[in-house]
N, C-alpha and C positions, 0 to 999 in steps of 0.2 A: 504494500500500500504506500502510497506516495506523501510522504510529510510536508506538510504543509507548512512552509518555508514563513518565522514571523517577523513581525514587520516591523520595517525599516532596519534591517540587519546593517552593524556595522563592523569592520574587521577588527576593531580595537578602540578603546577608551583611555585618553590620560589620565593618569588621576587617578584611576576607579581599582587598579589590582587587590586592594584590601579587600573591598565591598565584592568584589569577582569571587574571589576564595573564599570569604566567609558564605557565599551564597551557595560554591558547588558543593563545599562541605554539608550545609543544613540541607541541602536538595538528595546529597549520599547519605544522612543520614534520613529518608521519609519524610523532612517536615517542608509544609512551606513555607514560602518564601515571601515578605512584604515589603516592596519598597516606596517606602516614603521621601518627601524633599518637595520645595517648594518649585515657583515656576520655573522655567528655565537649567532646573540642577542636571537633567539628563538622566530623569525619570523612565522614558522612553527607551532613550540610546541605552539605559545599562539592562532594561528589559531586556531588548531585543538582541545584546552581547550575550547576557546570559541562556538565552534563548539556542543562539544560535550556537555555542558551545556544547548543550544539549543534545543538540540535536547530532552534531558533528559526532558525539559518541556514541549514535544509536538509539538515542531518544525520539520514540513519536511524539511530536510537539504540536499541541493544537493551539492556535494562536488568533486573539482576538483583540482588537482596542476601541474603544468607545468614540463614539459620534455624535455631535448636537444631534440634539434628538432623542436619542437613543430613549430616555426615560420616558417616554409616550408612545412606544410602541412594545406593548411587551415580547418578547422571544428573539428583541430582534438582535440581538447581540449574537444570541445563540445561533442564528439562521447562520451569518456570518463566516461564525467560527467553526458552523458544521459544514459549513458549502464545500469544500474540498472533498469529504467523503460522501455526501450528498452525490457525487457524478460518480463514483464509483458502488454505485447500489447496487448493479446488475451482477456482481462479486461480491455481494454481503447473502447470508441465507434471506429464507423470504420472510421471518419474523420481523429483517431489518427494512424489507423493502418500502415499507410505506415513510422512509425518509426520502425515497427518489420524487414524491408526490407533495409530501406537507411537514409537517414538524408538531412533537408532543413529547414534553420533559421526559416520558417512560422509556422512548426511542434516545435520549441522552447516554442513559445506566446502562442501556443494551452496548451501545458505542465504544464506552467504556470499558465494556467487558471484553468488548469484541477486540481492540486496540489494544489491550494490555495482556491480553492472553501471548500476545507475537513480539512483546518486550516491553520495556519500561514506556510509562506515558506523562507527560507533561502539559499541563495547562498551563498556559498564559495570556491574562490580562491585563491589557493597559487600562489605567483609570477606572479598575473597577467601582468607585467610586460615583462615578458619573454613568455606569451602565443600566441597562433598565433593570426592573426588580425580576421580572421571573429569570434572566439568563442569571444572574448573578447569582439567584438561591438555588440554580441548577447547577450552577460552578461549583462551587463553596459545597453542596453536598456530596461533592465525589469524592471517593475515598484516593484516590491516586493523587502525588506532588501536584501543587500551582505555586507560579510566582507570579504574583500581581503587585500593580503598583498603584501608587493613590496620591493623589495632590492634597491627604490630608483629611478627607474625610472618614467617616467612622466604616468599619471593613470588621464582621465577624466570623472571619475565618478560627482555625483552633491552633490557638497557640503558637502561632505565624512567627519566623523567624526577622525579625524589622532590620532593614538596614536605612538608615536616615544620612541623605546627600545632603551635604553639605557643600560649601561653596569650595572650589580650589586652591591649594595652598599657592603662592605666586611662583614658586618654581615650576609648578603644574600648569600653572595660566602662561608662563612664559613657552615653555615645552606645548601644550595647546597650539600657541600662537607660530611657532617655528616651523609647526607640520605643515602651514600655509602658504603656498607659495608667494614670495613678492611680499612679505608681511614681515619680516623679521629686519631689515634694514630700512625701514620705512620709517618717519619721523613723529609720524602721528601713533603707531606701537604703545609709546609711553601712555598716551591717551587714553587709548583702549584697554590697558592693563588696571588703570587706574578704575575710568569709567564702567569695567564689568563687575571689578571684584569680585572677582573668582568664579561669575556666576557661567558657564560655560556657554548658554545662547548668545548672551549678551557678547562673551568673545567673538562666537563665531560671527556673529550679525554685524558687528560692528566692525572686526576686521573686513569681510567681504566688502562693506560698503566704504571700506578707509578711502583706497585711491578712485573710487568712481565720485567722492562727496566732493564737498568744498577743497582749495588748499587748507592746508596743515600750514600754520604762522609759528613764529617760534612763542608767538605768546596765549597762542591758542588755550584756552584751558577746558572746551569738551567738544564734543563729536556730536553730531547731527544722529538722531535716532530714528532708526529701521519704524517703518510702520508695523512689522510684526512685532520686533522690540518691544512698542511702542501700548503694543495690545497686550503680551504679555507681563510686564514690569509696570507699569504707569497707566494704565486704564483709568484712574481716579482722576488721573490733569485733565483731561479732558471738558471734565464737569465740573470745574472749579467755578464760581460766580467770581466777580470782578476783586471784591473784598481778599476774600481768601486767596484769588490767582494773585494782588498785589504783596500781600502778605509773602507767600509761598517763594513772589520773585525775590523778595528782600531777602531771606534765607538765603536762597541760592548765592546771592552776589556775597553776603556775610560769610558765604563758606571757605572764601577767597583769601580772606584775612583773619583768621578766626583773634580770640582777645577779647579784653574790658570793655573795651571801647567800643567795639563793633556790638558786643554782647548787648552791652548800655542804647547803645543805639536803636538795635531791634526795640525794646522795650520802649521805648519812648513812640516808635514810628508804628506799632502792631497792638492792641489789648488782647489782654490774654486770653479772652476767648475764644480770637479768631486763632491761635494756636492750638486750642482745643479743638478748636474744629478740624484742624488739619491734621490733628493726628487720629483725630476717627476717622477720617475718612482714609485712612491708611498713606497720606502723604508723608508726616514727618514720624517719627522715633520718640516714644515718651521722653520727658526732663526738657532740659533748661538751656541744652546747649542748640535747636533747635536743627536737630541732623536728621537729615533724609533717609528713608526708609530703604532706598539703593541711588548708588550716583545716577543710575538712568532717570529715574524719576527727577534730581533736578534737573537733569538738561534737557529732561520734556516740559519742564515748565519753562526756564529761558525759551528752549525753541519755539514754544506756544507764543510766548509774550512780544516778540517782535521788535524791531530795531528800535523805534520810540519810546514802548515800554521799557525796554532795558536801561536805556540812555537815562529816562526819568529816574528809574528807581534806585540809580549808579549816584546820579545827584544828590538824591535825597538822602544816600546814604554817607558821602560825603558828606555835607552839612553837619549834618550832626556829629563828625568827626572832629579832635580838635585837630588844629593848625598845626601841629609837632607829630600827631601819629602818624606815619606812614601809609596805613590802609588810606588814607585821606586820599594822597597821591597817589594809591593805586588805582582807587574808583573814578575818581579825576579824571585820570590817562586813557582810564577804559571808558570812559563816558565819551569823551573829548579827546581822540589822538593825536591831536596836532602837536605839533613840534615847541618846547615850552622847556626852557631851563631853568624855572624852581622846582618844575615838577619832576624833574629827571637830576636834577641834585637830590632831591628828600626819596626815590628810587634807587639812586645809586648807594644813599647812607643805608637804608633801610637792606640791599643786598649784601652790602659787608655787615652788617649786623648778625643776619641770617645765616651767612657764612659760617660766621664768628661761633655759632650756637649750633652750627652743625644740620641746619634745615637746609641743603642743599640745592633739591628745586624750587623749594620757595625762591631764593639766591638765585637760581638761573632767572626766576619769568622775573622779578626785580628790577636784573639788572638788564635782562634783555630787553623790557620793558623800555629803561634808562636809556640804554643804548637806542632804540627807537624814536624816542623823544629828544635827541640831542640834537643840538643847531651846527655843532661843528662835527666835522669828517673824525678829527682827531677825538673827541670825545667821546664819541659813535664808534670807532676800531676799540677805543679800549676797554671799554662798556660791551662792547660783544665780547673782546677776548676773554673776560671773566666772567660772563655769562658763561662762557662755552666752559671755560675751566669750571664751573662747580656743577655743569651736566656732565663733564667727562666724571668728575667726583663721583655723581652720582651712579655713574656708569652709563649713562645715555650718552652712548656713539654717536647715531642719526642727530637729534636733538643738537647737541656739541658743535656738530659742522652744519646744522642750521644756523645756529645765532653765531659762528665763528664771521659768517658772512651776513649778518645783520646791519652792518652800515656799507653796504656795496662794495663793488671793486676796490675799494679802498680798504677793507677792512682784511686785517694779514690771518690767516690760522696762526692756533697756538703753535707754541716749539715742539718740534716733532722729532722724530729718533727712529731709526730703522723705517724709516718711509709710516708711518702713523704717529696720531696724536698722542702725547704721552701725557700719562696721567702722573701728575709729582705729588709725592707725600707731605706734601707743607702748604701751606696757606695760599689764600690765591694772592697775587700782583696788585695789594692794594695798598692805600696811604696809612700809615701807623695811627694809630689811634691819640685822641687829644693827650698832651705831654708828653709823646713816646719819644723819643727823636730818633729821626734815621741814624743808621750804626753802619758802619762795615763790618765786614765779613769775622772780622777778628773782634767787634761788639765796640769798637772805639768810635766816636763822631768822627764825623768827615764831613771837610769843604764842601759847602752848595755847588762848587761847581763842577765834581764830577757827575757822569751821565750816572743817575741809579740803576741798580739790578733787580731785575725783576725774577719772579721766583719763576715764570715759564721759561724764562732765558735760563736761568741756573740750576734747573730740577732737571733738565736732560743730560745737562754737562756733569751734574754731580751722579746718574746712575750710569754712566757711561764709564769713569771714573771708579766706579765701583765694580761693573764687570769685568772690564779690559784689567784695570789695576796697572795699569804701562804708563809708562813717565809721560807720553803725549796726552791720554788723557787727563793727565792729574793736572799737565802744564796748563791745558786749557781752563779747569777751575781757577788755578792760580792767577791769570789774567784778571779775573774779576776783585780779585781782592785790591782793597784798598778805595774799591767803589762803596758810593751807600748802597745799602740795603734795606728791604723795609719789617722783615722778622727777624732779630738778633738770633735767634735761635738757628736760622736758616745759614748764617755764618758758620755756630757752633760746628754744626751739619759739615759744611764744607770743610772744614778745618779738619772734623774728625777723618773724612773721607780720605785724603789726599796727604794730608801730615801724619806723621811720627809721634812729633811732642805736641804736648798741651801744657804748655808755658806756662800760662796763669792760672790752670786747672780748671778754667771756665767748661771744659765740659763735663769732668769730674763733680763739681758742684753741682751742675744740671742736671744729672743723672740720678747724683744722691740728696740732694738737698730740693729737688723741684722748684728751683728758684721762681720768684714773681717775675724776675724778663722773659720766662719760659711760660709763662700763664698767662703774660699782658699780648702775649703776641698773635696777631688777627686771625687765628685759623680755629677751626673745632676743635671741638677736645679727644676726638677718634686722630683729626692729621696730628695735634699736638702729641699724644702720645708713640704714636705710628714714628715720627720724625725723631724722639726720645730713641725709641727700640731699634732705630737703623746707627744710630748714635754709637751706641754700646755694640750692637753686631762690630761695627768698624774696628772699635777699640778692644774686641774679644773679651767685653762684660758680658757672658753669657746671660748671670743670673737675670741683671737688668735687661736686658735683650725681651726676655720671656717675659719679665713682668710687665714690662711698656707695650709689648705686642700683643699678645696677650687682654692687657684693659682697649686696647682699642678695637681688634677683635670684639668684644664685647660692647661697643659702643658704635661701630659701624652700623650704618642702615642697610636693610636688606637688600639687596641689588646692586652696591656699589662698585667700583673696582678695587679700591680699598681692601674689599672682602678676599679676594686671593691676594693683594700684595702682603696683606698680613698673617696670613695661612703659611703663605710661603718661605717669611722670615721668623714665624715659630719653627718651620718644617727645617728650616738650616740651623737656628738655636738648639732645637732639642735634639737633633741629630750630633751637634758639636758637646752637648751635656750627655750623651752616651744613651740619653731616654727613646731610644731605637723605634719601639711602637708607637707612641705619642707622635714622631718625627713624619712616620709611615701617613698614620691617620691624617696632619695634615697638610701633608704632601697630595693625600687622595682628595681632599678638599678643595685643593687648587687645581686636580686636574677636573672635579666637576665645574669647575665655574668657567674653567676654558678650553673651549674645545679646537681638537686638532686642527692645522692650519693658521692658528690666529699669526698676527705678524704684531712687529713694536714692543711695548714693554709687555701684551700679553703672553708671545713668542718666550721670553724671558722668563714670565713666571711659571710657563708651564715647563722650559727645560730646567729650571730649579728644582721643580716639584720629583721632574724626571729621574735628574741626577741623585736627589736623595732618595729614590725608592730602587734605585740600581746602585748607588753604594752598598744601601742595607742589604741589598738582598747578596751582594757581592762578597761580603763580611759573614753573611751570615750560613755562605754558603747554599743557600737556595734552588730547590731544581728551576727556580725560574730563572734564576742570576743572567744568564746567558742573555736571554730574552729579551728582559728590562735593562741590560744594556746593551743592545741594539736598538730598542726603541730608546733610551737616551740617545745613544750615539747619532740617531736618525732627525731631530733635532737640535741637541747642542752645535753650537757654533764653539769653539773655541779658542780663537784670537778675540770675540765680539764676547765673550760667557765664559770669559776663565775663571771666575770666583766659581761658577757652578760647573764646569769642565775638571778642573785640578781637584774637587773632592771626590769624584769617580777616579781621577787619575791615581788617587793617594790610597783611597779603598781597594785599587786595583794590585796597587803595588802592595800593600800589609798582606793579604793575602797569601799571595805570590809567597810571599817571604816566610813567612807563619807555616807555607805547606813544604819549604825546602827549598821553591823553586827562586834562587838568589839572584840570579844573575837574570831573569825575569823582574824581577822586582824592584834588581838597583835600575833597568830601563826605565822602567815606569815611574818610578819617584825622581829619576833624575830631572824627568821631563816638567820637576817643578821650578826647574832654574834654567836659565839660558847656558848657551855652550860657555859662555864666559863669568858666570855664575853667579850670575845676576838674578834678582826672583822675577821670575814670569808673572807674579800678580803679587804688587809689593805687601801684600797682606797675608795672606794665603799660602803662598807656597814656604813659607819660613815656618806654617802647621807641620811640615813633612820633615824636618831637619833631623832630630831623632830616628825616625825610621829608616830614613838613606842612610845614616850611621850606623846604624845596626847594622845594614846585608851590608853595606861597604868594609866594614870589620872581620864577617863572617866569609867576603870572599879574598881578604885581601888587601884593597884598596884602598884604606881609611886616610891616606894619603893626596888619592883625590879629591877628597869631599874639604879637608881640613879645613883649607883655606876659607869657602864657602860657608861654613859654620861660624868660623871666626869673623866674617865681612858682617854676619849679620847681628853679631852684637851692638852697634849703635844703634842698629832700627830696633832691637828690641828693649834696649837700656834707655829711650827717649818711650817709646809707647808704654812701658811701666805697665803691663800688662802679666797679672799673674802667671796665664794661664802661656803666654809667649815664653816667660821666665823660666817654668818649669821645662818645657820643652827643651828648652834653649842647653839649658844645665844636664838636663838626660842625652841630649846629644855628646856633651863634652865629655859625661863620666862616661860613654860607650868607646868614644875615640880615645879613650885614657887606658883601658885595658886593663893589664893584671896593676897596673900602678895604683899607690893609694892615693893618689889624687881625684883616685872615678869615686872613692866612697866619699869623697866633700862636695863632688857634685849631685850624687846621689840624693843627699842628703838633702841638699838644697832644692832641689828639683819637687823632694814631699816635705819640703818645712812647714812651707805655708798651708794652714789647713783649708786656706779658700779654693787650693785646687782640686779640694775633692766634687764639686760643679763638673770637672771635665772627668768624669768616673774612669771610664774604661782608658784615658790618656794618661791617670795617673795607675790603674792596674796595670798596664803596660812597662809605667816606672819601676812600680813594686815588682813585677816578675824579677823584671834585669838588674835591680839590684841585690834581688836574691838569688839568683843563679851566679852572679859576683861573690858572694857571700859564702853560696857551698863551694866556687871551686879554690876559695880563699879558706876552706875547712872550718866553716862557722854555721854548719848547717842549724845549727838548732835558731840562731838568730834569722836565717831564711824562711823557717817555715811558717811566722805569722804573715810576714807577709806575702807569701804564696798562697797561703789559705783567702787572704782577704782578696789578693786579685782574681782566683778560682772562684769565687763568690760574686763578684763584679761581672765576669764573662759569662758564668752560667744563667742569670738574671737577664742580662743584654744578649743572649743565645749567641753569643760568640762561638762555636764549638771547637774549632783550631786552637782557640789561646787558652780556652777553660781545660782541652787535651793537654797542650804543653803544662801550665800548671798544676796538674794533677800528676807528669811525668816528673817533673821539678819535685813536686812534696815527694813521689815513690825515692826519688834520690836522695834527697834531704832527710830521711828516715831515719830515724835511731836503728843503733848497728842489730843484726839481728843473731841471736844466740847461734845457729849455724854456722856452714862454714861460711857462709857469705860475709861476717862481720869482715873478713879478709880483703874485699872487694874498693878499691877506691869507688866513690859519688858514683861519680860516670857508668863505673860497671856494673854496680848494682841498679842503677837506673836503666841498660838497656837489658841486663838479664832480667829483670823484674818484665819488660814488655815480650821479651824473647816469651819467658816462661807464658805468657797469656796466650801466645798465640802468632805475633805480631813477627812477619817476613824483615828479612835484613833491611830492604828498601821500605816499607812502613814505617821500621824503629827510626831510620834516616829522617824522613818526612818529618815521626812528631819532633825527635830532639835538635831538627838543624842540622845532621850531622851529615856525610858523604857514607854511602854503605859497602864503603871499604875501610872506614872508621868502625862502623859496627861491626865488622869481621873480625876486625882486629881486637875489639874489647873481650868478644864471645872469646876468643879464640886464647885468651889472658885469662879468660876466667875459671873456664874450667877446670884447670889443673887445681886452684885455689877452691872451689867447689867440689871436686872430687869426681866430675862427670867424663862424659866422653863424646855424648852427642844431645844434641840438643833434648829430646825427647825425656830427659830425663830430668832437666830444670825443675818443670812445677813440681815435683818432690822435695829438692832442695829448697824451694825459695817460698815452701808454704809457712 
């Protein structure tokens, strides 16, 4: 029998996988299924998915949905839903045939029996709620699954399993809107995300009609509504009388600026009744702040009310504003666009304000507004440019290169990097606030008459400077110094980036004290911390790193770009703190918010995100290791991306060297310094000094490294950085050898307890000063601290280094009553691995050694153990 396919089948739903699964599961276990949600949720569409998955398993699905009407004609739902089998009567016995003729509920239960005998059967109704009364009690009494759906009204099915739609979360409404062709770089987007909240018609209806409507302005603030829209969501504008549509439009235009003032205002210009009345009639939202019951609803009231209605009720709303509020000047401008510079001075204050407090598109329409209304070209470029920069803030691309070009050919795009718009983590290009005075870069005054710097000029030059880490970028920061600047902080920044020392410890202070020059400075308190946490990356203050990225992470708005630059600067902090998984997670973070292909600084964050989830997995030894470093490899750049290129480089090489493979590993870590040994990224590659000392020692060679270890004490004696310090000093005691000059360095390298932050960089201390230790015959003083970096590794699934120090403790072992107590360190360390099991070339691999080294131990040992072949160890050495 032929299933009769239900309606409006769709291949898939955003959004919806939770409400999907809870549905097949209550449908496998016999119950049904009720879905509720109001208009527009996708009541229908999640019917007809689950429907259709049904059926795709073998389910006969009988499928019906309700029609005006329908409640004044009774059976007729049923007629409907049975009409498919209806044509196939002449293949039913002849009890069923008088369905081929007419219809009677008794001929239903026959149906039923007849359909489920040949496998599972499924009802499905839309809106049974709205069906007529006899299909509906003939529904509802069959004993086989239904899943019905209902806008809400009362359904007495038994014991119905409810799933209730809600509106979409905005990464759902974003992913929604991307499935669209021609919709996801489109500038009105933003509009539509805003204007549906979440509601899915409203997505779809309004994207469809985006590029066929009006232009998209960059000061646009809603969308023209769909006449079906318009029927679904807003049915009540329609019938508004004069009173309550004046009312209704005042709301609207107040939602623009919300506040005291506008609040006070409504109140003065509306009695409270006609607000009573608007909210029975389902126009606005109980309480006080006067909010629309969905944004479609007001922009079916502005679009109701017409050019002159808007105009008046923009004035009137003004008016009653005072002369110093802003909203004054916004209703102003929108009332009256003519070109007017008080009103685009009290717009432009009003944008940096907004900025200031981290409301970012407020800040774009502001300022773009400002820039609209300016008289001059020059006022108009710079008033777009910071328009654009606090929609790039916000993450609106499209939006950005609208208002970028909001005072015409004249007006330049911000500073860009890798061929796109770059989004900088500090404040936008604006004048200091009253008292503040312009600073340079180094926070000192400087002469009116150098040209200022502005933060889109010097937030490209300063992450460019951060990735390359090469003397030409750094020179180009340096140009700017000595110009004013208008965030002292953004100095600090620079400084940190590019310099060694910090002189007067201005950034030391900044970091730990959160001085007021770093609060007074015009940006949010997401950039202001965001700009903190790059601060401390530079200077390898991990802890602060985390803490500052961290609270701005927490204070970023949803959709911004912000959201991956700070993902991605915890993903490098916690991976330099040895917190391995934490590092992972948001790494994975970054790769959801940007997807492959992107170019500019998003390019940037996602080979960041890249490179630290193919270190990890390269350390951690991973069957995927391989993998995730080809898709690094496949985009890092690395002359453009050496800060995130050289932590793969260095993950590669630890490795390499940890499994034996030496002369592997001194290549790869060499590759952190120029042929003439110079650091490839003056920041960075001086992480790796220690480790190329170790294989360089272990092949030989500690001769060519010397020098290069030594050059880089002034950069790390100026940067006064812990965690450079300990490194620094672990390299010397390695290049020092059996001298006791390596245990002062040792020493020094774990004095400090603030480097226990870089965990597994200081386990790595701890090994090598304890295997210094045993073959200097001081094993008992080795074993604490082997045990503590075996603790370290095996937490951060190191399993190379957590093996070595577990070989390290079997060595360090108090002597054993046997004959082994005979055995030097060394050879009760590799006969201890021999006896487990463990091939000559394995014992090689864990202890570093060449496995003609291990022939030779075994081959010592013996006689002092009393054996003759191998096979006979684990007796001995139980």
């Amino acid at each position: 029998m032929t299933v009769p396919r239900p309606p409006h089948p769709r291949p898939g739903l955003v959004g919806r996988d939770r409400e999907l699964s809870s549905a097949a599961r209550a449908l496998g276990e016999g119950r049904d299924v009720l879905v509720r949600g109001g208009r527009g949720t996708g009541r229908s569409a999640l019917l007809a998915e689950i429907a259709r998955r049904q059926a795709a398993a073998g389910t006969t699905v009988l499928a019906v949905a309700a029609l005006p009407g329908d409640r004044r004609l009774p059976g007729a739902g049923l007629q409907r839903l049975l009409e498919p089998v209806r044509r196939q009567a002449g293949t039913l016995p002849a009890s069923l045939a008088r369905l081929s003729g007419g219809f009677d509920q008794e001929a239903v239960a026959a149906v039923a029996e007849r359909l489920s005998a040949t496998g599972p059967l499924l009802w499905c109704v839309d809106d049974i709620d709205r069906l007529d009364e006899l299909s509906r009690d003939a529904i509802l009494g069959q004993r086989s699954a239904r899943i019905l759906a209902s806008s809400g009204g009362p359904v007495t099915a038994l014991t119905p399993y409810e799933i209730d739609l809600h509106r979409l979360r905005p990464a759902q409404a974003a992913a929604l809107l991307g499935d669209m062709s021609g919709i996801g770089r489109h500038p009105g987007t933003r509009l539509v995300l805003a204007q549906a909240a979440g509601n899915p018609l409203a997505l779809v209806e309004l994207a469809r009609n985006l590029a066929a409507g009006p232009a998209v302005t960059p000061t646009t603030t809603e969308l023209p509504v769909p006449p079906r829209l318009r029927r679904a969501l807003a049915p009540a504008v329609d019938a508004l009388d004069p009173v309550r549509m004046r009312a209704a439009l005042l709301a609207a235009f107040a939602a623009e600026t919300p506040g005291a003032g506008t609040a006070t205002a409504l109140g003065v210009l509306v009695s409270p009744e006609v607000w009573d009345w608007l909210v029975s009639d389902g126009v606005l939202r109980p309480g006080r702040r006067r909010r629309f019951t969905h944004p479609v609803v007001r922009a079916a009231v502005i679009a109701r009310a017409g050019h002159a209605d808007c105009r008046d009720a923009r004035h009137q709303l003004a008016a009653m504003l005072p002369v110093s509020d802003p909203a004054r000047a916004w209703h102003t401008a929108r009332a009256e666009p003519a070109p007017d510079d008080d009103t685009a001075r009290a717009l432009d204050r009003a944008g940096t304000e907004l900025l200031a407090g981290g409301r970012l598109r407020a800040s774009a329409y502001a300022l773009g507004l400002a820039a609209r209304l300016s008289t001059t070209v020059a006022d108009a470029r710079s008033r777009g440019q910071r328009a654009a920069y606090s929609a790039h803030l916000a993450g609106e691309e499209p939006w950005a290169a609208q208002l970028t070009a909001v005072a015409g050919d004249e007006a330049q795009p911000i500073a860009t990097t890798a061929g796109s718009p770059i989004t900088a983590v500090a404040g936008s290009p604006i004048t200091p606030a009253a008292g503040h005075p312009k600073t340079s870069t180094a926070g000192s005054p400087v002469g009116a008459g150098a040209e200022p710097v502005e933060v889109p000029e010097i937030a490209p030059l300063l992450l460019r400077a951060w990735l390359r880490g090469d003397d030409e970028s750094r020179a180009a920061v340096r140009e700017t110094f000595g110009r004013p600047i208008t965030a002292p902080i953004v100095g600090v920044w620079a400084r940190a980036i590019v310099e060694d020392a910090d002189p007067d410890g201005e950034a030391e202070r900044m970091l730990h004290q959160n001085t007021r020059a770093a609060r007074r400075d015009p940006m949010s308190p997401d950039q202001r911390e965001m700009v903190l946490g790059t601060i401390a990356l530079a200077r390898h203050d991990t802890p602060a790193a985390i803490r500052y990225m961290a609270r701005s992470a927490e204070l970023i708005s949803p959709g911004s770009l912000h959201v991956p630059i700070a993902h991605c600067g915890l993903a490098g902090a916690r991976y330099d703190a040895g917190e391995l998984s934490p590092a992972l997670t948001h790494a994975a973070l970054v790769l959801d918010a940007v997807a492959p292909g992107a170019d500019g600084l998003l390019a940037d964050l996602r080979a960041g995100a890249l490179a630290v989830i193919a270190s990890v997995a390269t350390l951690r030894e991973d069957p995927s290791a391989q993998e995730a470093v080809r898709e690094a490899r496949s985009e890092l750049r690395p002359s453009d991306q050496a800060a995130h290129d050289l932590r793969l480089v260095r993950a590669q090489g630890l490795i390499a060297g940890m499994r034996g493979r030496h002369e592997l590993a001194f290549r790869r870590l060499r590759r952190l310094f120029h042929p003439d040994g110079r650091p490839v990224h003056h920041r960075v590659s001086d992480l790796g000094l220690a480790d190329l000392a170790r294989v360089a020692v272990v092949l030989g060679r500690a001769d060519d490294v010397r020098q290069m270890i030594l050059d880089a004490l002034p950069r790390i004696t100026a940067l006064r950085s812990v965690r450079a310090t300990a490194i620094h000093n672990r390299a010397l005691a390695l290049l020092a050898g059996p001298d006791e000059s390596a245990e002062t360095h040792f020493r020094l390298a774990l004095a400090d307890p603030g480097s226990e932050v870089w965990a597994i960089e200081r386990a790595m201390t701890r090994m090598d000063y304890a295997e210094w230790l045993r073959r200097r015959q001081r094993p008992a003083e080795s074993r604490p601290l082997l045990a503590a970096a075996r603790d370290v590794f095996a937490a951060a699934g190191l399993t190379a280094w957590q093996e070595r120090a577990e070989a390290e403790l079997a060595a360090a072992a108090p002597p054993a009553r046997s004959g082994a107590a005979g055995l030097t360190p060394q050879q009760r360390q590799v006969v201890t691995l021999a006896a487990q099991g463990l091939t000559n070339p394995q014992i090689a691999t864990r202890l570093g050694l060449s496995a003609r080294t291990v022939g030779i131990h075994l081959s010592r040992a013996y006689p002092i153990l009393g054996v003759h072949r191998r096979s006979q160890l684990p007796l001995v050495m139980q």
